[in-house]
C-alpha positions in Angstrom: 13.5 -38.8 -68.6 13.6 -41.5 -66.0 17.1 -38.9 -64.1 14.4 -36.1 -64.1 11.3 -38.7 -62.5 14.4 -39.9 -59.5 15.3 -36.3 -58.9 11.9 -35.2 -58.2 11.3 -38.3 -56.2 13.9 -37.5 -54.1 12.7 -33.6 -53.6 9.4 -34.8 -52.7 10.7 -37.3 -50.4 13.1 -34.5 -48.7 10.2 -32.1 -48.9 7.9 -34.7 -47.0 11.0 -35.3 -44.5 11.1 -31.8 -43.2 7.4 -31.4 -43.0 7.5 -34.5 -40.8 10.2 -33.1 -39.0 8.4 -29.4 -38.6 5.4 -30.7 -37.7 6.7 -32.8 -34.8 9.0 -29.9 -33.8 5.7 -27.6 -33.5 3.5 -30.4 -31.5 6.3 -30.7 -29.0 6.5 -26.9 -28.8 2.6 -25.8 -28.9 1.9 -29.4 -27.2 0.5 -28.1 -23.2 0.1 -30.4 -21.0 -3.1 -30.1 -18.1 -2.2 -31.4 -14.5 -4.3 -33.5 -12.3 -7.6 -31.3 -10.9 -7.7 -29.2 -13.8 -9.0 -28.9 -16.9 -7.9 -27.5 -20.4 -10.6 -25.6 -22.8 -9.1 -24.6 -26.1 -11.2 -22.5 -28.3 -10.4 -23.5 -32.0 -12.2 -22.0 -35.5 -15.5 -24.5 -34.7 -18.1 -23.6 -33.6 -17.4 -25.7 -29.7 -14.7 -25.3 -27.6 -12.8 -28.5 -26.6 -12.1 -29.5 -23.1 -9.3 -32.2 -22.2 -8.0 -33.3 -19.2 -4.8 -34.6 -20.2 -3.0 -32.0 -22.5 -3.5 -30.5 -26.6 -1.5 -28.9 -29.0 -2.7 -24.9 -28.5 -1.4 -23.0 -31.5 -1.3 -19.0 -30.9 -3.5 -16.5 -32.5 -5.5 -19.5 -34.1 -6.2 -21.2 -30.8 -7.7 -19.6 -27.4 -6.7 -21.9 -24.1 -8.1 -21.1 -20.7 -7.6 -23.7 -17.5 -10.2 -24.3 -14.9 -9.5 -25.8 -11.4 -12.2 -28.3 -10.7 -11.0 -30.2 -7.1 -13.0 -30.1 -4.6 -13.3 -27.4 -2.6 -15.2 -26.6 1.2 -17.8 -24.5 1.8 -18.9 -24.0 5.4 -22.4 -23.0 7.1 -21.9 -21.7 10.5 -25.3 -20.6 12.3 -24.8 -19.6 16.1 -26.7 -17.7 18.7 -29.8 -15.9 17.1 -29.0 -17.3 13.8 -28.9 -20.5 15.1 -30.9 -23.6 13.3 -34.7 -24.1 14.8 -35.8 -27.6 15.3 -39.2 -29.8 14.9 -39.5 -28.8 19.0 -38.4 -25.3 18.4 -35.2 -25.2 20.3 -32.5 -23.8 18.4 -29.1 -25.6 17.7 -25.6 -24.3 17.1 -24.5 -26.4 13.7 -21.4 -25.8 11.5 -21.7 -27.5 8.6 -19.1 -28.4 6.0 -20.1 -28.8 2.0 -17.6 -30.4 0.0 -18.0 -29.3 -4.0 -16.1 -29.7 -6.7 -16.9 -29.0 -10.7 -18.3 -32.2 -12.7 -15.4 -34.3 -14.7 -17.4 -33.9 -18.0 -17.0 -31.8 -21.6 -20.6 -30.7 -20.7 -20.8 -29.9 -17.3 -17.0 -27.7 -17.4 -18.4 -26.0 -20.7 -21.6 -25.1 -18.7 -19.8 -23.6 -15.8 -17.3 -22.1 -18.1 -19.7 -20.6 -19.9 -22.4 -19.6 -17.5 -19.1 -18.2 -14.9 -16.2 -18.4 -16.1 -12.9 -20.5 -16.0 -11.2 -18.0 -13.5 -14.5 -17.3 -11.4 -15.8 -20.9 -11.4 -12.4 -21.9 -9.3 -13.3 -19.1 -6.9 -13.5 -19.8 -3.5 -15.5 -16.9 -3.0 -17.8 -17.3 -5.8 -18.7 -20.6 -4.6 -20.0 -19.2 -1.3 -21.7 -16.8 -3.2 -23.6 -19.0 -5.2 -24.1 -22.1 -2.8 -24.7 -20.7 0.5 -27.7 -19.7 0.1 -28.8 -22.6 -1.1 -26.9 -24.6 1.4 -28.2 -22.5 4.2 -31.7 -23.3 3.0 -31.6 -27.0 2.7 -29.9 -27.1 6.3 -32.9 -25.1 7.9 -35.5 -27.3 5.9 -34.3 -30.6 7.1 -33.6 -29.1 10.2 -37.3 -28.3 11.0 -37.9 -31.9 10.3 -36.0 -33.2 13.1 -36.4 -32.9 17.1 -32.8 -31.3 18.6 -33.0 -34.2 20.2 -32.7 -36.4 16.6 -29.8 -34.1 15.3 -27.8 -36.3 17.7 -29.5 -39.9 17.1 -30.1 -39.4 13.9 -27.1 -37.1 12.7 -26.2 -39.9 9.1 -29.9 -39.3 8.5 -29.9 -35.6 9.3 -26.6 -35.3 6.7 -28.2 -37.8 3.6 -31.5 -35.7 4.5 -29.3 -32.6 3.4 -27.6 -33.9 0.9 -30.9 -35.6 -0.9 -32.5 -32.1 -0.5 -30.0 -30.3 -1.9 -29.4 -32.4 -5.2 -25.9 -34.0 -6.1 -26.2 -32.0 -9.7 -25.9 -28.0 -9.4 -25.4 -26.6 -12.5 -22.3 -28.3 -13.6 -21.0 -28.7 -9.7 -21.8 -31.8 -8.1 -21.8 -32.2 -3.9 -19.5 -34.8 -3.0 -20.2 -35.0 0.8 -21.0 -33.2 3.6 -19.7 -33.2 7.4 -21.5 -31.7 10.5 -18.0 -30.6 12.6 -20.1 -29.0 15.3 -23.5 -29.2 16.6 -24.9 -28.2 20.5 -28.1 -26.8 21.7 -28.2 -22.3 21.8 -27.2 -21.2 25.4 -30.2 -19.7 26.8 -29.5 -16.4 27.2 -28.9 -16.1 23.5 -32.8 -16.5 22.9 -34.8 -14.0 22.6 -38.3 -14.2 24.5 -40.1 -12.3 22.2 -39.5 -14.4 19.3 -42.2 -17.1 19.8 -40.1 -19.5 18.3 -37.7 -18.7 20.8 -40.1 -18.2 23.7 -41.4 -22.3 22.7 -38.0 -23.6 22.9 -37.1 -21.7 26.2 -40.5 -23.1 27.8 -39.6 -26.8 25.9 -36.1 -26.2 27.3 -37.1 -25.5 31.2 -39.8 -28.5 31.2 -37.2 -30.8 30.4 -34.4 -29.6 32.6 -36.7 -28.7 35.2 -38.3 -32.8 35.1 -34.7 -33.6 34.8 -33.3 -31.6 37.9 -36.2 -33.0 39.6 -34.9 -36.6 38.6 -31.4 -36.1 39.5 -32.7 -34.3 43.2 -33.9 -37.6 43.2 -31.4 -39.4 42.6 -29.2 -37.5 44.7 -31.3 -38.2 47.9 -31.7 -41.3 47.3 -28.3 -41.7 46.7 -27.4 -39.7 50.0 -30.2 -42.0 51.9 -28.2 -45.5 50.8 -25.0 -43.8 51.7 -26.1 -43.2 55.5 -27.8 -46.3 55.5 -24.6 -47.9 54.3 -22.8 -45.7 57.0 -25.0 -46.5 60.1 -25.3 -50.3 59.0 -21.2 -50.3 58.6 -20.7 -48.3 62.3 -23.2 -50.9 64.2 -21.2 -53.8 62.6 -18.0 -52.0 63.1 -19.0 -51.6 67.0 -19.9 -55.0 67.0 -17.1 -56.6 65.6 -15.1 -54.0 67.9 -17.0 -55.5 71.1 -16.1 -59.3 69.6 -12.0 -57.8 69.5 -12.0 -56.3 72.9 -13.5 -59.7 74.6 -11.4 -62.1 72.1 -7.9 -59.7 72.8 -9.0 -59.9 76.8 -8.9 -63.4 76.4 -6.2 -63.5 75.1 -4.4 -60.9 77.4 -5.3 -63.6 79.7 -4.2 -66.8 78.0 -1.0 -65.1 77.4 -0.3 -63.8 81.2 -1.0 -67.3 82.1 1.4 -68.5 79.3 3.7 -66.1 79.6 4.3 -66.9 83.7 4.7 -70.8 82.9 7.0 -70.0 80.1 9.5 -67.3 82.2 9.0 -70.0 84.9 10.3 -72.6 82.4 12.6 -70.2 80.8 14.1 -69.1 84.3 14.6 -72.9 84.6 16.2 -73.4 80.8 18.6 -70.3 81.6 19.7 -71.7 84.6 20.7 -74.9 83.0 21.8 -73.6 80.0 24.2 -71.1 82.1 25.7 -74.0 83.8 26.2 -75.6 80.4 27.6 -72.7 79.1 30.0 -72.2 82.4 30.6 -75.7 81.4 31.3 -74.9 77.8 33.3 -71.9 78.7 35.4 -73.6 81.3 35.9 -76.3 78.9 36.9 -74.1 76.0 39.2 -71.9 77.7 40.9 -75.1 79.2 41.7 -76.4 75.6 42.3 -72.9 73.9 44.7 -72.8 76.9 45.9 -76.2 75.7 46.2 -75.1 72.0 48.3 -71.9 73.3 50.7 -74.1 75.2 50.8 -76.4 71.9 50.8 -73.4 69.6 53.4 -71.6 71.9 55.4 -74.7 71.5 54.7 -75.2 67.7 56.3 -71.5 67.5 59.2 -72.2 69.6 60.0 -75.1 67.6 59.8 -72.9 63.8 62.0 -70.5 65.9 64.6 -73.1 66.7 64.2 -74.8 63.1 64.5 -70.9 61.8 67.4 -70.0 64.2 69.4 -73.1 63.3 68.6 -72.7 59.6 70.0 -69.0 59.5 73.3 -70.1 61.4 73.5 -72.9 58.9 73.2 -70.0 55.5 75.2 -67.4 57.8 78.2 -70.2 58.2 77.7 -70.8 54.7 77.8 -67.2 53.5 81.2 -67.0 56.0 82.4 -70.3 54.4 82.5 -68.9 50.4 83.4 -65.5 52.1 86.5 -67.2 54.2 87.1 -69.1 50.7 87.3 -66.1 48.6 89.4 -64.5 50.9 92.0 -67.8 50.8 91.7 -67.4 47.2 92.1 -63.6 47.1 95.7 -63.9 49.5 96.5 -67.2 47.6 97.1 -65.0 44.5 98.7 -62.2 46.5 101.1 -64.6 47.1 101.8 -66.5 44.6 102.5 -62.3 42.9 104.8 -62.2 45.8 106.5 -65.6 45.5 107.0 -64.9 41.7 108.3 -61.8 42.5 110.5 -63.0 45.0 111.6 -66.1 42.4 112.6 -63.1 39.7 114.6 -61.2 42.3 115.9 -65.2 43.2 117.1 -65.2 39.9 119.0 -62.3 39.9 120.8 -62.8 42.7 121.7 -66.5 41.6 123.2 -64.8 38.5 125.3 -62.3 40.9 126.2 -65.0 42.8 127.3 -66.9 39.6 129.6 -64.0 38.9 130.6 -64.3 41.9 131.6 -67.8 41.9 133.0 -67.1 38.1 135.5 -64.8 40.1 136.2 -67.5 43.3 137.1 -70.6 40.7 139.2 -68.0 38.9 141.3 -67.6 42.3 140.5 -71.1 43.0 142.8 -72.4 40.5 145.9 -70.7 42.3 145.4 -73.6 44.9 143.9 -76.6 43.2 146.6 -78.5 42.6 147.3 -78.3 46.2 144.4 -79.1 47.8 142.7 -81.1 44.9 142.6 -84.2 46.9 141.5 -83.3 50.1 138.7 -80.4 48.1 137.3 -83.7 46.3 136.9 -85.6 49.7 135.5 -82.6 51.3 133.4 -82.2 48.2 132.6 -85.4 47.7 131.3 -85.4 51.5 129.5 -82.9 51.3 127.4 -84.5 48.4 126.6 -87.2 50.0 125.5 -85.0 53.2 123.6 -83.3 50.7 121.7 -85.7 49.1 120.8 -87.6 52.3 119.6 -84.5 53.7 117.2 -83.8 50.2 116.2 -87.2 50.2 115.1 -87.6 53.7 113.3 -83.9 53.1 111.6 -85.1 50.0 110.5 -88.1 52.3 109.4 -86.1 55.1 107.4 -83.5 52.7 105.6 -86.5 50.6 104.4 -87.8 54.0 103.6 -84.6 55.1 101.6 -83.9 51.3 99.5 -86.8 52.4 98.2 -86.0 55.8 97.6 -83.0 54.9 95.8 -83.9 51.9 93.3 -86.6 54.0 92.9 -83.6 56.5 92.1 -81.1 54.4 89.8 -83.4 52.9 88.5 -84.3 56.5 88.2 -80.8 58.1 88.0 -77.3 54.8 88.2 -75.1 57.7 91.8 -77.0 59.0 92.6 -76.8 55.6 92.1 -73.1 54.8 94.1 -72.2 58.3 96.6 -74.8 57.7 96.8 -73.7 54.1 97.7 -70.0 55.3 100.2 -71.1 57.7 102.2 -73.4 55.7 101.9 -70.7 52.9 104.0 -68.0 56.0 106.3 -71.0 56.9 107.0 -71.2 53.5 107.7 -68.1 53.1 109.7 -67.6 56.3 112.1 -70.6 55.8 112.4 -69.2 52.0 113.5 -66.0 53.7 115.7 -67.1 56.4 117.7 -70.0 54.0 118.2 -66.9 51.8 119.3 -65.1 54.3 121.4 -67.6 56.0 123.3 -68.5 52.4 123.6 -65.1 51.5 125.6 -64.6 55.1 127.6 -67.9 54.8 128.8 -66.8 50.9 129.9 -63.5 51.9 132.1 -65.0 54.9 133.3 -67.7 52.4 134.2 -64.5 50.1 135.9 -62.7 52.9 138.1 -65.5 54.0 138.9 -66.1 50.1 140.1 -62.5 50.1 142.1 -62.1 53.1 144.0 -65.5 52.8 143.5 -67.1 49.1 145.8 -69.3 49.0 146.3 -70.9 53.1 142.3 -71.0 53.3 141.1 -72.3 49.5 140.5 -75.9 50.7 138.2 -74.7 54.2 136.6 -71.6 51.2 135.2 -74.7 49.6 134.2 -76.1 52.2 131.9 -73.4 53.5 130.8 -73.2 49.7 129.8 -76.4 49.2 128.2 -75.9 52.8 126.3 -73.0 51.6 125.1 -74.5 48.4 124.0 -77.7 50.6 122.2 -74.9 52.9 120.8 -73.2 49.6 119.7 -76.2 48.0 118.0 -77.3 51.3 116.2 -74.3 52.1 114.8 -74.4 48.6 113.9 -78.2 48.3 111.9 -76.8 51.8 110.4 -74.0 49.8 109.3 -76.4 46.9 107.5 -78.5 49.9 106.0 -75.6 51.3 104.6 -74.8 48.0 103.8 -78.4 47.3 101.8 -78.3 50.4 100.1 -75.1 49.9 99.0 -76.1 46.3 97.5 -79.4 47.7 95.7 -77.3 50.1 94.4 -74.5 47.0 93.7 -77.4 45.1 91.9 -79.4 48.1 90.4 -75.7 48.9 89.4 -75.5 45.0 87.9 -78.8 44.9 85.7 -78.0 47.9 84.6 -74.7 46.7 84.0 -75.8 43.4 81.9 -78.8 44.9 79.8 -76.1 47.1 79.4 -73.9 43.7 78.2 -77.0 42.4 75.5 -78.2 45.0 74.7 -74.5 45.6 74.0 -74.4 41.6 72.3 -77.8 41.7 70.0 -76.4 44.4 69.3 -73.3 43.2 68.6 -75.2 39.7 66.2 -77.5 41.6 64.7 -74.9 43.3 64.1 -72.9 40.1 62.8 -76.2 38.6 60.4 -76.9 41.2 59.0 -73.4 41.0 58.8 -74.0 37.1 56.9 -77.2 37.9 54.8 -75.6 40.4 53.7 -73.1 38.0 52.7 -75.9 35.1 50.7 -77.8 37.7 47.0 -77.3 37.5 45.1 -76.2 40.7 44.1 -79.4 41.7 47.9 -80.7 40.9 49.1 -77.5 43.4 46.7 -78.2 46.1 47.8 -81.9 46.2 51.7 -80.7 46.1 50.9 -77.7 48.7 48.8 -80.4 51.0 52.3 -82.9 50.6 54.1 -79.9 51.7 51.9 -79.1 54.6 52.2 -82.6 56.0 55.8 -82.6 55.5 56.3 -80.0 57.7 53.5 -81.0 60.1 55.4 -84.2 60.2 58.9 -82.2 60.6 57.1 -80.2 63.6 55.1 -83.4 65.5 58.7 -85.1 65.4 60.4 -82.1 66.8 57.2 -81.5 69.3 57.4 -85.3 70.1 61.5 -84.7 70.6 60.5 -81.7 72.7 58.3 -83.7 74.9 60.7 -86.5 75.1 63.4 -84.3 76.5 61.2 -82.8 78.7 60.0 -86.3 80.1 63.5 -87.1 80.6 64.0 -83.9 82.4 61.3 -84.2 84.7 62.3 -87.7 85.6 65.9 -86.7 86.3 64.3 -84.1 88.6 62.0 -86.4 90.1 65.0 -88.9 90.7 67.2 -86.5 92.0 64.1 -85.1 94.2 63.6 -88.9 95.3 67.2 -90.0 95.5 67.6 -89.2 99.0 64.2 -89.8 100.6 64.1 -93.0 102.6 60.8 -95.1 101.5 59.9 -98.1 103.9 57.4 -100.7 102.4 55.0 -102.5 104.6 52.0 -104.6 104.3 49.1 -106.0 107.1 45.6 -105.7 107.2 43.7 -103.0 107.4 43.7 -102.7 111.1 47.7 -102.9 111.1 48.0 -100.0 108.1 45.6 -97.9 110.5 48.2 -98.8 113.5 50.9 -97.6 111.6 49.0 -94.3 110.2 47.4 -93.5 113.9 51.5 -93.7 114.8 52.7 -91.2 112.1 49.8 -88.9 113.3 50.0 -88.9 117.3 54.3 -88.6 116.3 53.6 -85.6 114.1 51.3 -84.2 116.4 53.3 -84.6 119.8 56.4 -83.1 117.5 53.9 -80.0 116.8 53.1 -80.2 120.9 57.0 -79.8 121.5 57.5 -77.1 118.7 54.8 -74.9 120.0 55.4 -75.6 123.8 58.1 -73.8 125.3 58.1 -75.7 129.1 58.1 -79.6 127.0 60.9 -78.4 124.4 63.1 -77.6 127.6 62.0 -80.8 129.0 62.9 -82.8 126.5 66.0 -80.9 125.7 66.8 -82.2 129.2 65.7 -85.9 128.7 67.8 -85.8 125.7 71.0 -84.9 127.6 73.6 -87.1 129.7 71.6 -89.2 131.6 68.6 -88.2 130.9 68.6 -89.8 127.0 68.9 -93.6 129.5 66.1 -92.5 131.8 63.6 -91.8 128.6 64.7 -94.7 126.7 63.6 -97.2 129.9 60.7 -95.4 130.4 59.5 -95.5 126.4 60.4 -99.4 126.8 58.2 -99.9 129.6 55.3 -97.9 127.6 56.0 -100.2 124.8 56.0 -103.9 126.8 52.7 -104.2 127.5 51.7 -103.6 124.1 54.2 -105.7 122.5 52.9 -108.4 125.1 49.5 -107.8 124.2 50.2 -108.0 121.0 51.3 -111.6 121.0 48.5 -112.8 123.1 46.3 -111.8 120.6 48.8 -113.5 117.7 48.5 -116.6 120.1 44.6 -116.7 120.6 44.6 -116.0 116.5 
């Protein structure tokens, strides 16, 4: 019992589940929503139809749903021309008016209109102007006819609430929201007609007032002309005036200024005079020191050139010093190639030479027994020759090492010649002792081969004489080459000691530029200003040395000019000076008398001659007597 009551709880609940579920599944299908500015009417089985504004649930066939636009909408009233709007005064007025209308927001007032027009003709824009124009038209004529034109302007808020109170806000359901006046001016005249006496009243109403108003602004416009040329003639008679004031005051003027003017070119004739002489002045003055400065600058230049000139010959006899240096060291090793080469070939001539011997003491011992004594006292001679003559070599050369060392070390360029010819002495004595015991073996081989046996003892000797020779010229040799390495290693040293200071001032140049680079500006101005007076200094002591030698040169001249001029010294008072002067003159001018005169340079020619000389000395001393005796009167009355 209590299974059968559970399973028919269960159906009902399942039953109840999907008529939930239907039921919301046909409101969300038959649900229609209404947007905003319209309105939904849904005729149901009642007797009223229902109006929302928001949405319902319309179910076909049972339910009837119609929609109905109620925003506002515009309806306008144009009148124009004849049809124009006739005021209190009777003049007519062109007026556009705009009515703004829209269907009430209430059940009521949308069932009204829905019922007395319809949904679809109550949204009409042209059923509205059917049913409200009229109306509208009316309204706007009555409260027109209550107003002067003049008022539609003044007045125009009152003129539009006037309307609007006329025509009600309630209209059947519709309700005027507003209204606008977009256009409002007074009928053109020639749109009247004359006939209509409304008309004919406005046109007279029209032509009193713009007649009294033309007549106003005639008026206006004369008087306005009248001030003008007033203005004018008042404006020319103080232009003159002021005009008559400008010509007297610039006359003045003219005149003040021609008087001004003259003292001022008088004064400035006077200036220009001066101020030319100062400026001749100035101008002599400058050109006398530029000329100065040229001389100065001239010899400035003159001195860089010399300082330039001696600084190039100083690099250029460098340059030829490393060149003259490779060059020694470049022949240096083309002959030490040749010297080895000539010690190999040494070598192989010693060992023919040692065959050679091989084969001599072979024949030697035919006559040793023989000769044994007096070959070891030539021998033993010939030793002793030998080694005098190789010690007092070895002397010479060690002696010889040593000056030339110290020379080499006081002259490179001595040592680099020196070097090259002791090198070809060398050589040459290395040659010609080669030569020479080359020549003295072979004899001493010939002899040994035409007589063996008689001439063994003098073979030996010329052997022993040869070796001595041999040894000789090569102990030479070895101080040939003992000298010339002294002077490759003195040349060495030198070179190396110029790569040196050439590298140590090329690194201290490069330093110094490195430093000069890390200074600041102020840092490189104060090392460029030290360098600027170095070399100022450099130039005033070579200017100063300049003009020293020139002072001494001018003085030698002068000397030399006043070496052989005879210079007497006397001294008196003024009167004896004047003497002495008055002499010089009347002698210098009687010697210009005799010059110039043909007739006195023959006469004195033949004073000065024989005889004549004695006759012109006696008569010059009597001239002279009575002056010389007047001369110590006067000392005695002093």
């Amino acid at each position: 019992m209590s299974g059968n009551l559970a399973g028919i709880v269960a159906i009902v609940v399942v039953i109840a589940v999907v008529i939930v579920i239907a039921t919301v599944v046909a409101i969300a299908k038959f649900y229609r929503k209404v947007e905003q500015g319209k309105a939904l009417i849904v005729n149901k089985m009642g007797k009223d139809p229902e109006v929302t504004f928001t949405g319902s649930v319309v179910i076909p066939i049972i339910h009837k749903a119609e929609v109905m636009d109620i925003s506002v909408k515009t309806i306008e009233i144009d009148r124009r021309g004849k049809e124009g709007l006739i005021c209190r005064d009777n003049i007519r007025a062109d007026i556009k008016v705009t009515f703004f209308v829209r269907v009430n927001k209430t059940s009521e007032d949308v069932i009204k209109v829905a019922q007395s027009i319809g949904c679809a003709r109550g949204s009409d824009q042209g059923t509205l102007e059917e049913l409200f124009s009229a109306k509208f038209s009316e309204g706007l004529k009555t409260v027109g006819k209550q107003l002067d034109f003049v008022d539609l302007y003044t007045k125009r808020n009152e003129f539009r609430d006037a309307i609007i109170e006329l025509i009600g806000r309630d209209l059947n359901g519709y309700v005027l929201e507003d209204a606008a006046i977009d256009y409002l001016e007074q009928t053109p005249v020639t749109s009247l007609d004359p006939k209509n006496i409304l008309d004919a009243q406005g046109i007279r109403k029209i032509t009193e007032l713009t007649a009294v108003e033309a007549v106003r602004t005639n008026e206006y416009e004369n008087t306005e002309r009248k001030q003008i040329k007033k203005q004018d003639v008042e404006a020319a008679e103080a232009i003159l005036e002021l005009e008559r004031q400008q010509a007297d005051a610039e006359a003045k003027q003219q005149r003040e200024i021609s008087s001004v003017q003259a003292r001022e070119q008088a004064e400035l004739a006077s200036i220009q005079a001066q101020e030319l002489l100062r400026s001749e002045m100035a101008r002599i003055k400058t050109a006398e020191e530029v000329s100065i400065a040229e001389e100065n600058k001239q010899r400035q230049v003159e001195v860089a050139q010399r300082n330039r000139t001696r600084v190039i010959a100083i690099e250029d006899e460098r340059v030829k010093k490393d060149r003259d240096l490779e060059a020694v060291g470049r022949e240096r090793a083309v002959e030490l190639t040749r010297i080895e080469k000539e010690k190999a070939l040494e070598v192989e001539r010693r060992a023919i030479q040692e065959v050679i011997r091989d084969r001599v003491s072979v024949e030697r011992t035919v006559a040793e027994e023989e000769e044994k004594i007096k070959g070891l006292r030539t021998i033993e001679e010939a030793r002793r020759t030998k080694d005098a003559a190789i010690i007092i070599a070895e002397g010479e050369a060690q002696e010889k090492l040593v000056k030339d060392i110290k020379a080499a070390e006081a002259a490179e360029q001595a040592a680099k010649f020196l070097g090259k010819e002791r090198i070809l002495q060398a050589e040459a004595a290395l040659e010609s002792a080669d030569r020479e015991a080359r020549a003295k073996i072979r004899m001493a081989e010939g002899v040994e081969a035409e007589a063996a046996a008689p001439g063994l003892a003098e073979a030996k000797v010329k052997e022993a004489d040869a070796v001595a020779t041999e040894k000789l010229g090569l102990a030479q040799v070895r101080v040939r080459e003992s000298e010339a390495a002294a002077i490759e290693k003195v040349g060495a040293a030198e070179a190396k000691v110029l790569r040196e200071k050439a590298a140590a001032e090329a690194g201290g140049i490069e330093m110094k530029a490195d430093a000069m680079k890390k200074l600041d500006e102020k840092s490189r101005a104060h090392e460029e200003f030290r360098l600027r007076l170095d070399l100022d200094r450099l130039l005033g002591a070579e200017a100063i040395r300049v003009d020293e030698s020139v002072a001494k040169a001018k003085a030698a001249i002068l000397g030399e000019a006043l070496k052989a001029a005879k210079i007497d010294i006397v001294g008196g008072d003024g009167a004896f000076l004047e003497r002495i002067v008055n002499s010089v003159g009347i002698g210098k001018s009687v010697d210009e008398l005799i010059g110039r005169s043909s007739n006195l340079s023959a006469l004195v020619e033949r004073f000065t001659r024989g005889d004549g000389a004695a006759k012109l000395s006696g008569v010059l001393s009597d001239l002279l007597e009575p002056e010389d005796k007047g001369s110590k009167g006067r000392s005695k009355a002093d």
